[in-house]
TIKE-169366 format. One line per field, with one value per residue (C-alpha): x negated, y negated, z; residue in one letter; residue number from 0. Coordinates in steps of 0.02 Angstrom, whole numbers, plus 50000, padded with zeros to 5 digits. Layout:
<atoms>
xx <- X_...
yy <- Y_...
zz <- Z_...
res <- A_...
n <- NUM_...
</atoms>
This chain:
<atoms>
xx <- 44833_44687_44688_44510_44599_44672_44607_44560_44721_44843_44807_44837_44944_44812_44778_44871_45046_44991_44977_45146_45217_45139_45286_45339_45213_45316_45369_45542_45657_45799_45890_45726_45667_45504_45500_45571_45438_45420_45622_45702_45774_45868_45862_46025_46110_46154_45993_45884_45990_46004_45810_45799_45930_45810_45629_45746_45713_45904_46047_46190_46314_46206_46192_46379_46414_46307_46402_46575_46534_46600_46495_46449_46464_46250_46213_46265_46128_46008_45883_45976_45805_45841_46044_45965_45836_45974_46043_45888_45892_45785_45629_45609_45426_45348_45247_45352_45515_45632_45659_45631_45590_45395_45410_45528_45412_45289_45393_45456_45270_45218_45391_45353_45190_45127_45037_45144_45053_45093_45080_44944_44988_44805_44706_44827_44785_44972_44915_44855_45006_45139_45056_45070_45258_45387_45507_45656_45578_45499_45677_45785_45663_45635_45455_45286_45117_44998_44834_44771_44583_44484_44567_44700_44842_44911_45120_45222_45399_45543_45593_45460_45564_45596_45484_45543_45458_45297_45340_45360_45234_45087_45136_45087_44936_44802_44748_44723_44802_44948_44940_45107_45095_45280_45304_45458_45570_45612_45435_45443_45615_45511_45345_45434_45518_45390_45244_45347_45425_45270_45176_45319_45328_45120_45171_45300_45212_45060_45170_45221_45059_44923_44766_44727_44656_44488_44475_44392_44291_44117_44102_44194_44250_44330_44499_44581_44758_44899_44913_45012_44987_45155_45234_45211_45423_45438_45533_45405_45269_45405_45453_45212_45223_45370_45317_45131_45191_45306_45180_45041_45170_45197_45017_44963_44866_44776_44715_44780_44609_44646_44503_44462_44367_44305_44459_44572_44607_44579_44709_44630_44707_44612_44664_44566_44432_44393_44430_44545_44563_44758_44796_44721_44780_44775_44680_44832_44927_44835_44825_44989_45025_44883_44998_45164_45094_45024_45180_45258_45117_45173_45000_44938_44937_44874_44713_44584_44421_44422_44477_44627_44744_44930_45039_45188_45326_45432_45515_45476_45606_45631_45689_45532_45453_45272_45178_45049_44892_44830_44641_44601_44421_44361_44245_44155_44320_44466_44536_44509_44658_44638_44797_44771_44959_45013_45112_45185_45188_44994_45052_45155_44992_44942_44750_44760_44829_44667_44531_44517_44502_44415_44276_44270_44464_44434_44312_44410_44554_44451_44375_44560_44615_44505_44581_44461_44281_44265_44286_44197_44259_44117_44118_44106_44285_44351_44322_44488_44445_44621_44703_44621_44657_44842_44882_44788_44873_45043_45008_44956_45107_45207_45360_45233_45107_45075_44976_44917_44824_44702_44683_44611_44725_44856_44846_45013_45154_45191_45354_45285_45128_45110_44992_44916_44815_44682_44677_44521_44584_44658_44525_44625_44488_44440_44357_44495_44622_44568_44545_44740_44785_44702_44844_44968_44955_44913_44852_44780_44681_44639_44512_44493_44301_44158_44067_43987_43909_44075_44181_44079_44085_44267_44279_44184_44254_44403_44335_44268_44443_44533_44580_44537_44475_44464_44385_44292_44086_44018_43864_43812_43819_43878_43709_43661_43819_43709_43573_43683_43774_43595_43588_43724_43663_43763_43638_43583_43675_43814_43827_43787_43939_44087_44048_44148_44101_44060_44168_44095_44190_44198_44347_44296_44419_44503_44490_44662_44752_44831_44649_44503_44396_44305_44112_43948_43843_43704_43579_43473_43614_43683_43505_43506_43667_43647_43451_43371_43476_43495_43660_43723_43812_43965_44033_44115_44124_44263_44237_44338_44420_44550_44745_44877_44947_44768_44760_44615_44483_44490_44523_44694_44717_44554_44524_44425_44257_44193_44012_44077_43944_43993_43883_43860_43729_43595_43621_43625_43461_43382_43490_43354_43316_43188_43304_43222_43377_43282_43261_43462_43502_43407_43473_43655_43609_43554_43709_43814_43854_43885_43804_43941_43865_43881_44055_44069_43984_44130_44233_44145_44181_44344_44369_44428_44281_44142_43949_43923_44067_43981_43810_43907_43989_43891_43734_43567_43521_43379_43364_43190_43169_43267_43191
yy <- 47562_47680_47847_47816_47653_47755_47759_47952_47933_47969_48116_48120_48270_48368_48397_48576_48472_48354_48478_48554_48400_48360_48310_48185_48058_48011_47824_47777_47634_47703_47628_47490_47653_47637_47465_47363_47254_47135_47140_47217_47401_47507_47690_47741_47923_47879_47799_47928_48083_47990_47991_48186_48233_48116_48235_48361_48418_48439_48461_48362_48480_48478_48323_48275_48394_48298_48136_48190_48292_48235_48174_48192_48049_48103_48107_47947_47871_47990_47950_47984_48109_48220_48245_48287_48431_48491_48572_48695_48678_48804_48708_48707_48714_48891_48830_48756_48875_48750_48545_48523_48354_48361_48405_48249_48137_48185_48144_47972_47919_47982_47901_47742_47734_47732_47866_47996_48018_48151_48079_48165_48097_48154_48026_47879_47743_47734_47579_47497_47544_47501_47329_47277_47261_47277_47435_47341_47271_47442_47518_47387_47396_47580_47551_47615_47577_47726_47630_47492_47439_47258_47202_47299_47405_47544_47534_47698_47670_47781_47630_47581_47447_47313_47189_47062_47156_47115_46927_46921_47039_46957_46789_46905_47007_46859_46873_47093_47165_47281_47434_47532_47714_47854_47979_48104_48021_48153_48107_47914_47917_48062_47972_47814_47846_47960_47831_47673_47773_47823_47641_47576_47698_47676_47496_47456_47593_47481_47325_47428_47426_47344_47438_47601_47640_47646_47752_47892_47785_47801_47630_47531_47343_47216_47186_47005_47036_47192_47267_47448_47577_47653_47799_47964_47990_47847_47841_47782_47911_48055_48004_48009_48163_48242_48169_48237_48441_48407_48325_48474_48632_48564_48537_48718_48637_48767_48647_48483_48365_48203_48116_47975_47822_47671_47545_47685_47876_47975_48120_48245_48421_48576_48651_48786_48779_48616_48447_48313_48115_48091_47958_47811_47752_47601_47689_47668_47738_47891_47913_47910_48021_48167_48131_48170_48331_48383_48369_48471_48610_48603_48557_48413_48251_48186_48264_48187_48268_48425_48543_48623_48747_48755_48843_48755_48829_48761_48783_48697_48628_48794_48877_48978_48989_48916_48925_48792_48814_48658_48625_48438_48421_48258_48118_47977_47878_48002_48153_48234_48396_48526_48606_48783_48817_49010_49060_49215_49279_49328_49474_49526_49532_49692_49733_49706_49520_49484_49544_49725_49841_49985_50081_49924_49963_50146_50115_50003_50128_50263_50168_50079_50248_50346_50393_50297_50186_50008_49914_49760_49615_49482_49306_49126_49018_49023_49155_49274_49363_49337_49379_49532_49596_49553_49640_49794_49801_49776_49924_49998_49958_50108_50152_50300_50178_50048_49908_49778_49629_49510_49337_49170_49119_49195_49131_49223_49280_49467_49550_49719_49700_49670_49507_49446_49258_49251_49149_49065_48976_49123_49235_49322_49354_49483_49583_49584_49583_49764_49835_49796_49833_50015_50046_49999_50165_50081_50183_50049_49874_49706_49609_49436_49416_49507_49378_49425_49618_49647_49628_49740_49861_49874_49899_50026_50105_50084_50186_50337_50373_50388_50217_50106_49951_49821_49649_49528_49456_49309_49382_49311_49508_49658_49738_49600_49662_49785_49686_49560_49707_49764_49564_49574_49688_49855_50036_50100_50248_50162_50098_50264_50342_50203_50081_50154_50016_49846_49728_49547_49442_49257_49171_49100_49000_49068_48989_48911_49027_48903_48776_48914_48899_49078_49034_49135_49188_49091_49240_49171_49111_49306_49352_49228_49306_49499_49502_49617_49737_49743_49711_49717_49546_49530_49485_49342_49229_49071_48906_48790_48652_48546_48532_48459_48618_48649_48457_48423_48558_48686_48820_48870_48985_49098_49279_49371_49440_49585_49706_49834_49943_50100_50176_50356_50499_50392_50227_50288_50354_50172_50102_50090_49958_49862_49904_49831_49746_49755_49942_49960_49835_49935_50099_50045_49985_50154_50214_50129_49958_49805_49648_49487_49414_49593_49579_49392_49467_49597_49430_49354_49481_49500_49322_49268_49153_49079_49097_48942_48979_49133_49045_48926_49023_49190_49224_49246_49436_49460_49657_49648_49740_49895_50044
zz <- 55363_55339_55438_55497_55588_55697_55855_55943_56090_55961_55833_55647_55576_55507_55323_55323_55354_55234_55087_55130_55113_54951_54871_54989_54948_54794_54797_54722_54763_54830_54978_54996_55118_54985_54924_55083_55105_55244_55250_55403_55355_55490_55445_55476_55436_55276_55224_55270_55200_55037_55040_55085_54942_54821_54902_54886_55056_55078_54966_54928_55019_55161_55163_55158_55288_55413_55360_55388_55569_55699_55814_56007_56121_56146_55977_55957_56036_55969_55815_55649_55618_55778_55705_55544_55645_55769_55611_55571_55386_55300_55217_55023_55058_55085_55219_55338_55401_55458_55418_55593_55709_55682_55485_55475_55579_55439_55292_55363_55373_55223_55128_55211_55217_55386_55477_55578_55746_55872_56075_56172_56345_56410_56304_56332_56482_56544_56652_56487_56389_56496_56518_56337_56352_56482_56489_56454_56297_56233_56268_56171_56019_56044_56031_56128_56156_56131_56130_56179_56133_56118_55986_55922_55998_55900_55934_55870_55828_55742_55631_55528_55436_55587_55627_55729_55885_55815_55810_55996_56060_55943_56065_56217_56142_56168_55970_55969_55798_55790_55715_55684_55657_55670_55785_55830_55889_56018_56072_56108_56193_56303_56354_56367_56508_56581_56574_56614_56771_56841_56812_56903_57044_57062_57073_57161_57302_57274_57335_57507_57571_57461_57564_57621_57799_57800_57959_57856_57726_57752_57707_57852_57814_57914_57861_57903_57936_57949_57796_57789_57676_57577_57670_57598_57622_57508_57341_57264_57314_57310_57112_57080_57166_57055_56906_56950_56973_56807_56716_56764_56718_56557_56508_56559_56699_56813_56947_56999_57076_57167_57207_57303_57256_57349_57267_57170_57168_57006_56963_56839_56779_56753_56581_56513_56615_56559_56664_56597_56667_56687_56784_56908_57085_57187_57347_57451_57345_57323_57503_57498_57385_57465_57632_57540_57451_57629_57714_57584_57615_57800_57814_57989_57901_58057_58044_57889_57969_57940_57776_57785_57661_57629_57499_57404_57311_57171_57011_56851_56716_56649_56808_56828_57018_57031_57196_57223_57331_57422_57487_57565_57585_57675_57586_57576_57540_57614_57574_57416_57371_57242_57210_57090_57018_57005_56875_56942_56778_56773_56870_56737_56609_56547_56529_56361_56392_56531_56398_56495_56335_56277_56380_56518_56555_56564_56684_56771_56782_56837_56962_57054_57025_57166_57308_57399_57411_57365_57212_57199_57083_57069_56989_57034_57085_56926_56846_56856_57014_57077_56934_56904_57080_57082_56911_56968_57123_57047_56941_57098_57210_57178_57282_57372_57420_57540_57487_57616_57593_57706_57629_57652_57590_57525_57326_57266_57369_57303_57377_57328_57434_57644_57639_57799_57800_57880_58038_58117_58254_58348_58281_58132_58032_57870_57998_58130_57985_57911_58084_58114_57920_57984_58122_57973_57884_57712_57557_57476_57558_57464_57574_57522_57523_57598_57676_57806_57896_58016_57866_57750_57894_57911_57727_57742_57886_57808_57638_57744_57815_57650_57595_57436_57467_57331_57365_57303_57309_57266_57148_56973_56888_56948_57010_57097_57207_57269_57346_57402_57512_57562_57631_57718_57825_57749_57767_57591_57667_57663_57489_57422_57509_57489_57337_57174_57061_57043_56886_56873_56753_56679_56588_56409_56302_56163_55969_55924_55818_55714_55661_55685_55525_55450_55466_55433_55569_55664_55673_55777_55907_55886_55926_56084_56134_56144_56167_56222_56149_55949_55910_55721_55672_55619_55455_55485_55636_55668_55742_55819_55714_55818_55778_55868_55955_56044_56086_55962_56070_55959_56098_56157_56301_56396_56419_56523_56496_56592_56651_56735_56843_56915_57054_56965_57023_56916_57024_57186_57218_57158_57320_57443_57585_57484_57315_57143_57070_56896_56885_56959_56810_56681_56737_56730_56548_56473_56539_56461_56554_56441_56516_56526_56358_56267_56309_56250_56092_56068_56092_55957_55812_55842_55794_55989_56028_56001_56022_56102_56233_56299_56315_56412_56547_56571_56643_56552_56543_56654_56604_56510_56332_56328_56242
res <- X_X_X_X_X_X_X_X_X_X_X_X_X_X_X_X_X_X_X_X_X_X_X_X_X_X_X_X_X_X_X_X_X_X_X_X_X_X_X_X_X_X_X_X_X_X_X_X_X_X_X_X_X_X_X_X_X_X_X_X_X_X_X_X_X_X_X_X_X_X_X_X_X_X_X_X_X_X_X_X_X_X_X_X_X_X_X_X_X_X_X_X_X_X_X_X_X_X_X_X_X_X_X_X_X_X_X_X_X_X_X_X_X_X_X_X_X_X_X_X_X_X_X_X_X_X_X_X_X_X_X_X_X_X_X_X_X_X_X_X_X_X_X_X_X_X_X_X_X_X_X_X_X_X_X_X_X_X_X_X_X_X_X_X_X_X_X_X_X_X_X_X_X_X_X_X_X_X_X_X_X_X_X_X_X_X_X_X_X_X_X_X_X_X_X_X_X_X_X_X_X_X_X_X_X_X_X_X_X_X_X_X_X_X_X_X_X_X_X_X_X_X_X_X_X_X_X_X_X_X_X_X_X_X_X_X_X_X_X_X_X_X_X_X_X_X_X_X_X_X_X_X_X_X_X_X_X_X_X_X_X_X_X_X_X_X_X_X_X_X_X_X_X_X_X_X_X_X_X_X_X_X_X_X_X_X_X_X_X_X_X_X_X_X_X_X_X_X_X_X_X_X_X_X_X_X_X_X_X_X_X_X_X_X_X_X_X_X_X_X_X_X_X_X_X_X_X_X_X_X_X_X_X_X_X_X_X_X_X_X_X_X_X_X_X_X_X_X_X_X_X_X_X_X_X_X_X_X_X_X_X_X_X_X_X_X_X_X_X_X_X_X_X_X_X_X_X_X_X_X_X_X_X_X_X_X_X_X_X_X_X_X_X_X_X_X_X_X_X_X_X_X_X_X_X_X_X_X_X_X_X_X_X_X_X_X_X_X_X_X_X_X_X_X_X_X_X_X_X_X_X_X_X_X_X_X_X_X_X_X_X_X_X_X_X_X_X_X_X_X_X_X_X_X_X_X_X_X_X_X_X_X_X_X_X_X_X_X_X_X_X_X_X_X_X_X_X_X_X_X_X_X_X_X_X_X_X_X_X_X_X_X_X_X_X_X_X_X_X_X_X_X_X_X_X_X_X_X_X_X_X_X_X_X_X_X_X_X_X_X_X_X_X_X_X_X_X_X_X_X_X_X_X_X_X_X_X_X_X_X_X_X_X_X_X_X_X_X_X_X_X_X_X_X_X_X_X_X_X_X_X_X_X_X_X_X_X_X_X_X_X_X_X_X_X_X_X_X_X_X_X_X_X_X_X_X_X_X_X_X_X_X_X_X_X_X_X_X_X_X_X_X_X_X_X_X_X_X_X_X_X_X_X_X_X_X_X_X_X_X_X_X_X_X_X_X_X
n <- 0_1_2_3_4_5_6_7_8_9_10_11_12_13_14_15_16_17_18_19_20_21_22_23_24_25_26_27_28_29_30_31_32_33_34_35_36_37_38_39_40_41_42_43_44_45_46_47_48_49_50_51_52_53_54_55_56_57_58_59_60_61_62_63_64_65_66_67_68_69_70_71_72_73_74_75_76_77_78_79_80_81_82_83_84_85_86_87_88_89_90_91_92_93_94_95_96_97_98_99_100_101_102_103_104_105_106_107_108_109_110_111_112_113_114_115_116_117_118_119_120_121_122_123_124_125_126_127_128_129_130_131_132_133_134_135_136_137_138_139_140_141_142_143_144_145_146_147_148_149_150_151_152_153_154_155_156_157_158_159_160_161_162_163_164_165_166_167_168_169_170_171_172_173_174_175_176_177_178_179_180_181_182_183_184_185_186_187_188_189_190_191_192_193_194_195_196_197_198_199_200_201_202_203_204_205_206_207_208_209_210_211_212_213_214_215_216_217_218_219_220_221_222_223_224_225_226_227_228_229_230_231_232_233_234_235_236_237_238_239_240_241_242_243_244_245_246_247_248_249_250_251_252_253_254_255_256_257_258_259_260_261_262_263_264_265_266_267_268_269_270_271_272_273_274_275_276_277_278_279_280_281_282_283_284_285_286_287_288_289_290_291_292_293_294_295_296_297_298_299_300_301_302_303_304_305_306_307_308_309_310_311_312_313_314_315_316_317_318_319_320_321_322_323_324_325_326_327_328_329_330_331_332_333_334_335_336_337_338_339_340_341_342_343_344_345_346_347_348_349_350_351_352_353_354_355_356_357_358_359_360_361_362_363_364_365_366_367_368_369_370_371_372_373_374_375_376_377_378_379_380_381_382_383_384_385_386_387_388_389_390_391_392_393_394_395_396_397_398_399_400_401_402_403_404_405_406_407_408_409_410_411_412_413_414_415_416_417_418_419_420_421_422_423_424_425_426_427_428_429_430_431_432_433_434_435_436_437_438_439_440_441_442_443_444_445_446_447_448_449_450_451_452_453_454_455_456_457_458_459_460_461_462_463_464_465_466_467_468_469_470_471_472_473_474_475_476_477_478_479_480_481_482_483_484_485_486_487_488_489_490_491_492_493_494_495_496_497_498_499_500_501_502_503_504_505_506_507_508_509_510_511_512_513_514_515_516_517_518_519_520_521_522_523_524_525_526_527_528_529_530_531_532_533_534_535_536_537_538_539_540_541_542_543_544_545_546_547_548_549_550_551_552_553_554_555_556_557_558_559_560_561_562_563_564_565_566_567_568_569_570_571_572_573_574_575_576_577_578_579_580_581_582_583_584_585_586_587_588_589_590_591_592_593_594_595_596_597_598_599_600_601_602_603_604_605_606_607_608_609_610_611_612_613_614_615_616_617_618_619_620_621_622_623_624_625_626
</atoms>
């Protein structure tokens, strides 16, 4: 089996872990583990140390020492290759540190001649997989489906020498090849029961009640018949939405979407910015599933016409706290929930961490420093806002200060801060919300959003009589902050006398460490970036390549980048009624303000991202030539 045969839902170990394995791909006849043939061959202990002491990946002591062990009643049933890895042998090869799991997945293959695959659950159709074969028969042959195409499926195992699986699936397959490829062990016993549990959860909830209600579908159709829909209390649903959370925490997952469709619901994760298909629904199902995650949210499942918010708080497998913020918006076919996971450990970031560095923290610190005024943090949803806020105010939030909070809602709950939520219905709003934080005696007030003139005024108010106020705008840059205060309604006056600052920021992904490849630089996409200003190029640039720990993207992990404007004695007389946002802009340039893609620029020769990831989330400069 060629390499090129494999299909892009599983992904090859790249040609790094080849080379450090170089001396694996010798062939010898011992134990048949080389030579077997078309003759069954269970790799036992024995078998496969023997090999190891022959690649002289492990010694003979070592390897006797495993033998005689005694042995747990759970190791056991383990793979022969994960007793071999729970003892951490140092690696003969300079490259690798330890003969772990992974590095022995990738000398089985190699030995045996079959491609060593690791399982990216987000590019495999569970519904697909879990159809080629039943659980029970995928269990007893300790086998998996991790692709499944027109005329071949791709089948990963952890014994590469038995065969008579192949004889009885090829009866079911309808004439579609089988391609066998290794993987960890550790790996298949893992997404084996995760993908077989959840297909027959979706399922057997699909059975319940084959059809959702179509009270809110915007396409009504008679329906012969009673017909319920599952309950969101059931097993079923409760083990989806478990597996969902679970499944989201362990892929770094930022936002959880379920969306409706006319026949089935679509479950996609957020995960560095970038969207990812996960799963399909039967429409009742998902339905079902939006119902259970509302109750938890203590939010009215009753009610499907009209958006609501709630908040959910749980732990992942680690024992780490993760709060969950829910959003159902209705549809065309139902309700549609976004749910944006906080890991309470963003507030534990330094500057550093969040991008913040050099002259733009300075500024930064200078300005959430002031006794008081406004700070103004600008950006699209997105784009860091609330994780910039909450890890200044932690700073902030010292045992002589009192920090209170309006929100809508509240994202993270923050036992050093007072939070308030904003409430609509009985007329808690921002506005409302800062008058009463006023009679609180606080030192230091978040406000959600400015979003409208009474808001804006409060803050104000709120500035003049000695507080800081830090909040938030929606604006594309930081000096169009100004004018969009001028909109609002706010008096030049105003402005002049209370606004500190203004920060807009984006978040741009980060190259992965471990695959980024050293490149030259594109002059003229350097020149597209940091026009007009003349920026020198750097040396060198990097690229994204793709590797198995960044899930084939290239990118691993985002960072913030930042144009921070402070309203000095050489901004505030260009504040007018009838303000020109282009001389503001141009002004704040000479003195020193970086635009968003100078930043990215910054980014970009210090080897954290790339050229073509600024272009794609900042702004175009809109400053004119710059003398």
């Amino acid at each position: 089996m060629k390499q090129d045969d494999i299909p892009p839902a599983v992904e090859m170990h790249s040609a790094d872990a080849a080379d450090r394995t170089v001396v694996l791909t010798r062939t010898r006849g011992f134990g048949g583990i080389a030579s077997a043939g078309d003759r069954e061959l269970l790799l036992d202990l024995p078998v496969l140390l023997e090999a190891l002491v022959e690649d002289q990946l492990v010694s003979q002591r070592q390897a006797e020492d495993i033998l005689i062990a005694p042995r747990t009643t759970r190791e056991l049933s383990m793979h022969p290759l994960e007793i071999i890895a729970a003892r951490e042998f140092e690696s003969p090869i300079a490259s690798a540190k330890t003969v772990d799991l992974e590095f022995l997945a990738q000398w089985l293959g190699q030995r045996v001649g079959q491609p060593c695959v690791r399982i990216d659950p987000l590019k495999i159709n569970v519904n697909a997989a879990t159809e080629v074969m039943s659980y029970a028969f995928a269990q007893r042959h300790n086998i998996l489906a991790i692709e499944v195409a027109d005329d071949f499926v791709v089948i990963a195992s952890g014994q590469p020498y038995m065969f008579q699986w192949e004889t009885m699936l090829t009866q079911t397959l309808r004439g579609r090849r089988i391609r066998r490829v290794v993987c960890s062990p550790a790996d298949l016993s893992r997404y084996q029961l995760e993908f077989y549990t959840i297909a027959r959860s979706a399922a057997k909830a699909h059975e319940a009640g084959m059809e959702v209600s179509t009270i809110t579908n915007f396409e009504q159709m008679l329906e012969l018949g009673s017909l319920k829909s599952p309950e969101a209390n059931d097993a079923h649903v409760v083990n989806i939405v478990d597996w969902l959370l679970q499944y989201a925490f362990d892929q770094r997952a930022s936002d959880i979407h379920i969306e409706p469709r006319r026949d089935k619901g679509l479950i996609r994760f957020r995960i560095d910015g970038v969207l990812h298909h996960v799963y399909e629904l039967p429409a009742a199902v998902n339905a079902a599933v939006t119902s259970r995650l509302k109750i938890l949210g203590r939010m009215d499942v009753a009610e499907k016409r009209r958006p609501q918010d709630g908040r959910v708080k749980t732990k992942s497998q680690t024992g780490d706290e993760i709060e969950l913020r829910l959003s159902t918006l209705p549809t065309a076919f139902g309700e549609k929930m976004v749910m944006r996971i906080f890991d309470p450990d963003v507030l534990l970031r330094s500057f550093s961490e969040l991008g913040l560095t050099g002259d733009d923290y300075d500024a930064w610190h200078g300005m959430t420093h002031a006794a008081n005024g406004i700070v103004l943090v600008t950006g699209p949803t997105g784009s860091g806002k609330t994780t910039t806020l909450y890890s200044t105010l932690k700073q902030l939030a010292t045992d002589e200060v009192n920090v209170c909070t309006i929100e809508d809602p509240i994202e993270m709950v923050e036992p050093t801060f007072n939070q308030t939520q904003t409430q609509n219905n009985i007329d808690v709003t921002f506005a409302s919300g800062v008058r009463a934080l006023l009679r609180q005696d606080p030192d230091i007030i978040m406000i959600g959003e400015i979003r409208d003139l009474e808001t804006a005024e409060m803050a104000i108010q709120a500035a003049l009589t000695g507080h800081l106020v830090i909040s938030t705008l929606h604006t594309n840059d930081a000096p169009t902050a100004i004018t969009r205060m001028l909109d609002l309604g706010v008096p030049p006056y105003m402005i002049k006398a209370t606004v500190l600052g203004v920060m807009a920021q984006r978040l741009v992904r980060t190259l992965c460490p471990h695959c980024k490849l050293e490149s030259s630089v594109d002059l003229d996409a350097w020149q597209l970036l940091t026009q007009p200003f003349r920026v020198k190029p750097p040396a060198k640039v990097y690229l994204p390549k793709g590797c198995l720990e960044c899930r084939d993207t290239g990118y691993l992990g985002r960072v913030g980048i930042y144009e921070i404007l402070p309203v000095t004695s050489h901004i505030q007389p260009l504040i007018t009624r009838d303000a020109d946002l282009q001389q503001i802009r141009k002004t704040a340039f000479s003195q020193g303000m970086h635009s968003l893609r100078l930043s990215g620029a910054k980014k970009v020769g210090a080897g954290l991202t790339t050229i073509a990831e600024i272009l794609r989330v900042s702004p175009i400069s809109q400053d004119g030539h710059l003398s």
